[in-house]
N, C-alpha and C positions, 0 to 999 in steps of 0.2 A: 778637547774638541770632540763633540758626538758623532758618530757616523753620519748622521742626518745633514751637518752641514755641509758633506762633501758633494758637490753637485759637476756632475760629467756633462760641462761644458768646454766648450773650445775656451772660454777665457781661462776656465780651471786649468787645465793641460798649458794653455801658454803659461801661466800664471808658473807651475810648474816647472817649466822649460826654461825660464829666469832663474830660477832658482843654481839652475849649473851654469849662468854666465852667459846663454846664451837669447836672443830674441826670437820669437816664432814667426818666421817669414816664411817656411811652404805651407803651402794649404792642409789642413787637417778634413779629408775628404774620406779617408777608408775606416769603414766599419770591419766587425768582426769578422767574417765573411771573408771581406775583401784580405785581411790579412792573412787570414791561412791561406787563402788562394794564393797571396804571394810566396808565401812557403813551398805551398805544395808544389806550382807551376815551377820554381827553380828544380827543382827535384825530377819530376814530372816523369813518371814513371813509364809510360806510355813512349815517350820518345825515348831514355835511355834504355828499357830493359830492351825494345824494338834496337837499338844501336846493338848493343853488348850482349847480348842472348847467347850470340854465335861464338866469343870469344869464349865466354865461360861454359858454352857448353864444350869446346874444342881443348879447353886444356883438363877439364875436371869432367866429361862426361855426366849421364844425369844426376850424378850424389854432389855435386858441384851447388846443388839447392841447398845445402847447409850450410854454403856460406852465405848466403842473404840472412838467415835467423842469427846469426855468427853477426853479421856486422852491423843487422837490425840493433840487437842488442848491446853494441856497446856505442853507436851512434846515439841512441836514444839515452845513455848515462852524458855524455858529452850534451846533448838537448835540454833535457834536464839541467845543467849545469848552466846552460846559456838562458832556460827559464827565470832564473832566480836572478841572474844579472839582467835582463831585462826590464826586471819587475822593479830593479831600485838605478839603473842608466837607462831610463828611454829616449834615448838620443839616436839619428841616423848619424851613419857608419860605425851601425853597433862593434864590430870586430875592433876595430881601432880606440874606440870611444873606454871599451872595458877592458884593455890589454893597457893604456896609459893611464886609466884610473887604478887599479890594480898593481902596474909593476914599473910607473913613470913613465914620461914622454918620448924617450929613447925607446922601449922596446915595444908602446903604443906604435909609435912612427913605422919602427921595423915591421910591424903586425898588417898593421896597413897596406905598406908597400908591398907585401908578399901577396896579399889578398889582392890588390889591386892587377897587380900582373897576374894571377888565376882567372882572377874573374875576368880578362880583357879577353884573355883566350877560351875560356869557356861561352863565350859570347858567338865566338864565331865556331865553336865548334860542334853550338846548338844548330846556329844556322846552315852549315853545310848538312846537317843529319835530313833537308830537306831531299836530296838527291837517293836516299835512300827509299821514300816512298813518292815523293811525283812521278817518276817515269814509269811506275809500278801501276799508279793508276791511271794515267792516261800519258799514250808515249807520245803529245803534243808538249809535255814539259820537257823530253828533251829538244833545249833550243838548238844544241850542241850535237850535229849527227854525229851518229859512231852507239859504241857500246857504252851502257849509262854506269857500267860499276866504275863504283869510287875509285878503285886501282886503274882506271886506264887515261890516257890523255884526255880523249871525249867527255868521260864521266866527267873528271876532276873538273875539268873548265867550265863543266853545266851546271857543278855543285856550283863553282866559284859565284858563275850568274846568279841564279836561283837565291845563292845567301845575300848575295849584296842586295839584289830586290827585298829579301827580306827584312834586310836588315834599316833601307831609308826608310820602310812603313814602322817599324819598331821606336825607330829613332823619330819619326813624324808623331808615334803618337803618344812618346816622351816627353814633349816637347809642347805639344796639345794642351798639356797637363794632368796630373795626377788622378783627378775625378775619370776621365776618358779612358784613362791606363788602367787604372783597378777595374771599369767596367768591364773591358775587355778581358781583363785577365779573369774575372770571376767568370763571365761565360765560357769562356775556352776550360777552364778548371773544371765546373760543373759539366759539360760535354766529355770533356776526360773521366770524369768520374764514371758518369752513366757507360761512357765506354769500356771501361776495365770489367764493370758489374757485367754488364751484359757479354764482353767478351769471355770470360772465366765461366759462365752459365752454360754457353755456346758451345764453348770446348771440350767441358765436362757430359755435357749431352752426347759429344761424339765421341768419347774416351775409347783407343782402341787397348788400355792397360789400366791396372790399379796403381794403386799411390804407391806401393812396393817400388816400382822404378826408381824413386830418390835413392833408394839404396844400390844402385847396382853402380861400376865402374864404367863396365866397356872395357874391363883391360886398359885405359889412359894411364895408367901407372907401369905399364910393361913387369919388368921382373923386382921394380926398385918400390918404393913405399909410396902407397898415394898422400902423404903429407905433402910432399913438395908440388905435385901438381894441384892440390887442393888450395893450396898460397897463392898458387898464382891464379886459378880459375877465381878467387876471392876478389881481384882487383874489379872484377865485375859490380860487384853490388856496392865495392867503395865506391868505386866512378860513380854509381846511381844516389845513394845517400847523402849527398851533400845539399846547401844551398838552405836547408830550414831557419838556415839566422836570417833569410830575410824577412821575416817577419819584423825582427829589430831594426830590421835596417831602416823602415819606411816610419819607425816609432815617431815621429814631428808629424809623421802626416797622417795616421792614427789618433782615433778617437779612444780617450779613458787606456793610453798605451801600457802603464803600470800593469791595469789589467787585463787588455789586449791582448797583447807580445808573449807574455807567458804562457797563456792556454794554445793560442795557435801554433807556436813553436814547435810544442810537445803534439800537438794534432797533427800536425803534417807530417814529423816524424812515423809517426801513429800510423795513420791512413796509407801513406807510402809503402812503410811496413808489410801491410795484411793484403795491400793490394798486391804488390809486388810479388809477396809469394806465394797469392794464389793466382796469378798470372803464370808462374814459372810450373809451379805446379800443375796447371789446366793445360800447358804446353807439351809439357812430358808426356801426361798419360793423353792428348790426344796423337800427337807426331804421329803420322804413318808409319814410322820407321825412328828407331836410335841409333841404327849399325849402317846405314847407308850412306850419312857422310853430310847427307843433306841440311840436316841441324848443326853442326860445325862452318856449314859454309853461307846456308842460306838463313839461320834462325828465325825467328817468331813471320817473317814476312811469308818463308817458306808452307810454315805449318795454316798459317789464315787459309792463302789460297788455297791448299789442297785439301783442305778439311771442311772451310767455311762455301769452297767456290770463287770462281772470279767476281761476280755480282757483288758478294754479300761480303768477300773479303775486303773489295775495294773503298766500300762501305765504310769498312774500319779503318780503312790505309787513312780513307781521309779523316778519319776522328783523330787519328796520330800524326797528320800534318798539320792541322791546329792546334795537337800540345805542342809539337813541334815550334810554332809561333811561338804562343804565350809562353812557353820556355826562355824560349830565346827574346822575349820582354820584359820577361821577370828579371832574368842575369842583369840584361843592362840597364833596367828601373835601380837592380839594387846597386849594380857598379857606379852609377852616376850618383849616387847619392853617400857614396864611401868618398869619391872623386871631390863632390860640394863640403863635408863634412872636414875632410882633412883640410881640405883650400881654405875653408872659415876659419882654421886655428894656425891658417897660414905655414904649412908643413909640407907643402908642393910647389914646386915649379909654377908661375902664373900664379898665383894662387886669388890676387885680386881680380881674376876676370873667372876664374874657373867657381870661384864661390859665391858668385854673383847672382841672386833668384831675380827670373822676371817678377814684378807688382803684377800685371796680368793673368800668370797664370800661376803663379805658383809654385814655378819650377826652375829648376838650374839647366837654363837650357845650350850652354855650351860644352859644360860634363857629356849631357848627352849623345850631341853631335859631337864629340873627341870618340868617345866610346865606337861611336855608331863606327866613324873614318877608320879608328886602330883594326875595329875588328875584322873591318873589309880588306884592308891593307894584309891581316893576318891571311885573310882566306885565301891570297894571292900564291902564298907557302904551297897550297894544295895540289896547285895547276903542275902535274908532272911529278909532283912530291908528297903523295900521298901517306908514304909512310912515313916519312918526315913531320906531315901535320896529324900523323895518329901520334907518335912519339910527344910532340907539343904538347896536344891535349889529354896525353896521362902524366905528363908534368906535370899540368898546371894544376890536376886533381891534389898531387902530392903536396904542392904549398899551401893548397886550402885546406889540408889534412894540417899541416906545419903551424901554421897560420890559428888553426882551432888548438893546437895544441900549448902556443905562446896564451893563451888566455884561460885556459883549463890548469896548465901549470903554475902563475903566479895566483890564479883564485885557489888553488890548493895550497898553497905559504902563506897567502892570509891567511886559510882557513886554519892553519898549525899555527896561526898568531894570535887567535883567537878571534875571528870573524864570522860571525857580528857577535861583536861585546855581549855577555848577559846582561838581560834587563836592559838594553838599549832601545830605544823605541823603533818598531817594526814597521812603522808605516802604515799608509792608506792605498788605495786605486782612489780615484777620481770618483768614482762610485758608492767609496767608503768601505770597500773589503778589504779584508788583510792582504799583504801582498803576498804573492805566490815565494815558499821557503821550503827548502826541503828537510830542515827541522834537524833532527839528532843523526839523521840520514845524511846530511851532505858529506859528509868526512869522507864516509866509506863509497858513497858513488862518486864524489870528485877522483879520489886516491885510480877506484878502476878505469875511471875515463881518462885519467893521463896515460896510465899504464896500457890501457886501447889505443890510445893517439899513436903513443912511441913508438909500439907496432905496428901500425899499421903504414905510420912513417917511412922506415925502414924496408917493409913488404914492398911499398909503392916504390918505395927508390932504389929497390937491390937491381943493379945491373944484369937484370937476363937477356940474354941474348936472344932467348924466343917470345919474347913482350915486345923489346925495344929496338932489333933487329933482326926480325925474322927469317928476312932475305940471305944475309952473311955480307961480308964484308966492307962494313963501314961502321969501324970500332967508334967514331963518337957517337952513333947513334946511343949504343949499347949505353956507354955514362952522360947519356944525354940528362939526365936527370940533376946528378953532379953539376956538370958542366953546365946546365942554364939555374942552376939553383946560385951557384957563384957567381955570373953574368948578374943574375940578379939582384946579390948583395952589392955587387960590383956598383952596377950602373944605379941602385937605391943610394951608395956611401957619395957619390957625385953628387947626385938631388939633393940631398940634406946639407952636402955642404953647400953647395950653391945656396941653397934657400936661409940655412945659417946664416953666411956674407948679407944675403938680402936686408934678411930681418935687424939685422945688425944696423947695416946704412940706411935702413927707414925710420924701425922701431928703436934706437939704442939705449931707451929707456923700459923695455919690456920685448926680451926675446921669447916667442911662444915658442919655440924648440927646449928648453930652460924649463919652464912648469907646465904642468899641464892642464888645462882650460878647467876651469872652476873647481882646481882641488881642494883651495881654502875652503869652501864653501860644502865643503864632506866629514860626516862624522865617522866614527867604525863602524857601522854598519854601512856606508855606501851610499848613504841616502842624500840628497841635499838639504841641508839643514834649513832650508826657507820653502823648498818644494814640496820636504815632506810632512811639513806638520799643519 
């Protein structure tokens, strides 16, 4: 078949999407654009490096910037990897969808599940970041009198508000549908962007140092080696680099997804990147100060106002309360559609009402509102227990580290099994271009991006006492990691068997726990054998 008659329409892409077994019932509504936006916004550097500034400047001092190029680069081998599976599974709830095609339905299932309990909690723990900059810019957002920091009763309870408001307009305009979500999300992205550009200009105009800073400690290592505080200042920029598979997540509802999902993937990675560390960097050399304490406790909100002014800081507070949004719409766009995804192959709890799209709009609109409830229910944790819901949410980083790593790991045993076959057929886009491969290369960036994941794994889940209980004296906090990563296997091995029984006493002629959804229908290369030719 010649290039020419590949034509990138919605019947193509359904047409496509048969091919793995499955019907196209969401709307296929996001262009190019719109997919990276969803990448970027889960990422959304704007709200997390403003979160996290102050952590990593507090354990790593200003050289503590080498870890963002450190983790830039091995997320972006890990991105890359998720490229390429992309470009030949365009399915939503990519994570699951290429962890069971790859390594069967059991550890697919497992992938899922883990992802699904990250993402419930990074939902809501986008949403709380709004208490961070409302009461900063106008002290009418606190509704809750009292003192607005996170650490105190007052704060906690005004974050708890403020998220839940956020959270029924997020889940309102999930629910809306698809075309309304990407709109928004593409203007909140692009406001973010124009924000980073011009804040990093801003800052370097008022530089009261040179870029030499990255190099200096501050003495954060006292008499002992700064490797060990440089590991842990590092969890900073993992908390911030995640989230770019959404691009894949939203693949049914993508136009020409084959050749979508791959580039945006890798873009958002990308963008994130360069913005990020020239964020961190415009940060340093403008601070009034790096000895006075103030950047450990008050980070990036710190350095705006006194540099930029109250005016013009405030200015940007609010261009970081709307990533702050579309952050936290992006998480639950992509969670609800991991939520629909898994329910369709009947591998959740409910699964008949949870995988259910309206004809209207296009959308699985009860995933959404589960999502929307779980996460407000979570923000509850907050009220009084603030460090308890920071603990939560560097969990739930560490499973979505876990979670990328069950699917980087079996794409690395194919690939020692000889994946994809020589001379097998490579495929199309929708468009008619080759699909995105990363050729004689994969081997060796698959091999370092598991070797990154393991890492970084282990980094996220070592029990430090000054990460995970700072205060003292409440050892579960300390293996809170352990401890809710087990709970989680725990309360996933119940779901499955429940759902087992189910499928059993419905379906007892075809258990989807048993195979995994249109595997017959796969050559060695991953491709669908009806899809892709």
């Amino acid at each position: 078949m010649t290039a020419t008659a590949y034509v990138p329409t919605q019947a193509a892409d359904a047409h496509d999407l048969e091919g793995f077994g499955y019907h196209q019932q969401l709307h296929r509504r996001i262009g190019s654009y719109g997919s990276f936006a969803a990448g970027f916004s889960f990422v959304s550097i704007l709200t997390t490096v403003f979160q996290l500034f102050a952590f990593g400047f507090a354990f790593g001092g200003p050289a503590f910037f080498w870890t963002w190029p450190a983790v830039f680069a091995g997320q972006m081998l890990v991105a890359l990897c998720f490229a390429e599976l992309a470009a030949r599974y365009p399915i939503s709830g990519c994570i699951y969808q290429w962890s069971s095609r790859l390594a069967g339905p059991l550890l697919g299932w497992a992938t899922g599940w883990l992802m699904l309990m990250a993402q419930v909690v990074t939902v809501s723990a986008a949403a709380i970041a709004l208490q961070v900059v409302l009461p900063s810019i106008w002290s009418g957002f606190q509704l809750v009198g009292g003192d607005p920091a996170l650490t105190s009763v007052t704060g906690s309870t005004n974050a708890v508000l403020l998220g839940v408001l956020l959270l029924a307009v997020t889940t309102t305009i999930n629910v809306i549908g698809v075309k309304v979500m990407s709109f928004v999300n593409s203007v909140g992205v692009t406001c973010e962007l124009v924000g980073v550009a011009l804040l990093v200009v801003l800052l370097l105009a008022r530089s009261e140092r040179g870029p030499g800073i990255v190099l200096h400690t501050e003495g954060v290592a006292g008499t002992g080696s700064y490797f060990w505080p440089f590991l842990i200042s590092a969890l900073m920029a993992a908390y911030v680099l995640v989230g770019f598979d959404s691009a894949g997540e939203l693949s049914e509802e993508t136009k020409d997804p084959r050749g979508t999902a791959p580039r945006t993937i890798v873009r958002a990675v990308a963008v994130s990147g360069v913005g990020g560390a020239l964020m961190l960097l415009a940060a340093l050399m403008a601070a009034p100060s790096v000895t006075d304490g103030n950047l450990a406790s008050h980070g990036l909100p710190y350095v705006l106002t006194s540099r930029l002014g109250d005016t013009l800081g405030r200015v940007f507070l609010c261009d970081v309360a709307l990533a702050i949004s579309v952050c936290t719409l992006a998480i639950q766009t992509a969670t609800t559609r991991m939520i629909f995804s898994m329910s369709r192959d009947r591998v959740l709890p409910f699964s008949a009402a949870l995988g259910r799209v309206s004809r209207r709009t296009g959308t699985p609109i009860l995933p959404a509102v589960v999502v929307g409830v779980l996460a407000a229910g979570l923000l509850l944790v907050n009220r009084g227990q603030p460090a308890l819901f920071t603990v939560l949410s560097s969990v739930c980083i560490m499973l979505l580290y876990l979670a990328y790593l069950m699917v980087t790991g079996p794409l690395l045993r194919r690939r020692l099994q000889g994946w994809p076959a020589v001379g097998a057929p490579s495929g199309r886009t929708a468009a008619g271009r080759p699909l995105f491969t990363l050729g004689r290369w994969g081997l060796a960036v698959n091999a370092v991006a598991v070797l990154y994941g393991a890492l970084m794994v282990v980094n996220l889940a070592w029990p430090r006492a000054a990460v995970f209980d700072p205060v003292g004296g409440h050892w579960y906090l300390r293996w809170f990691a352990e401890l809710f990563l087990a709970g989680a296997v725990g309360t996933g091995a119940l779901a499955y068997l429940r759902q087992r029984w189910e499928n059993r006493r419905e379906l007892p002629a075809a258990d989807p726990l048993r195979s995994a959804p249109g595997a017959e229908l796969l050559d060695d290369t991953g491709l669908a054998l009806d899809g892709a030719e």
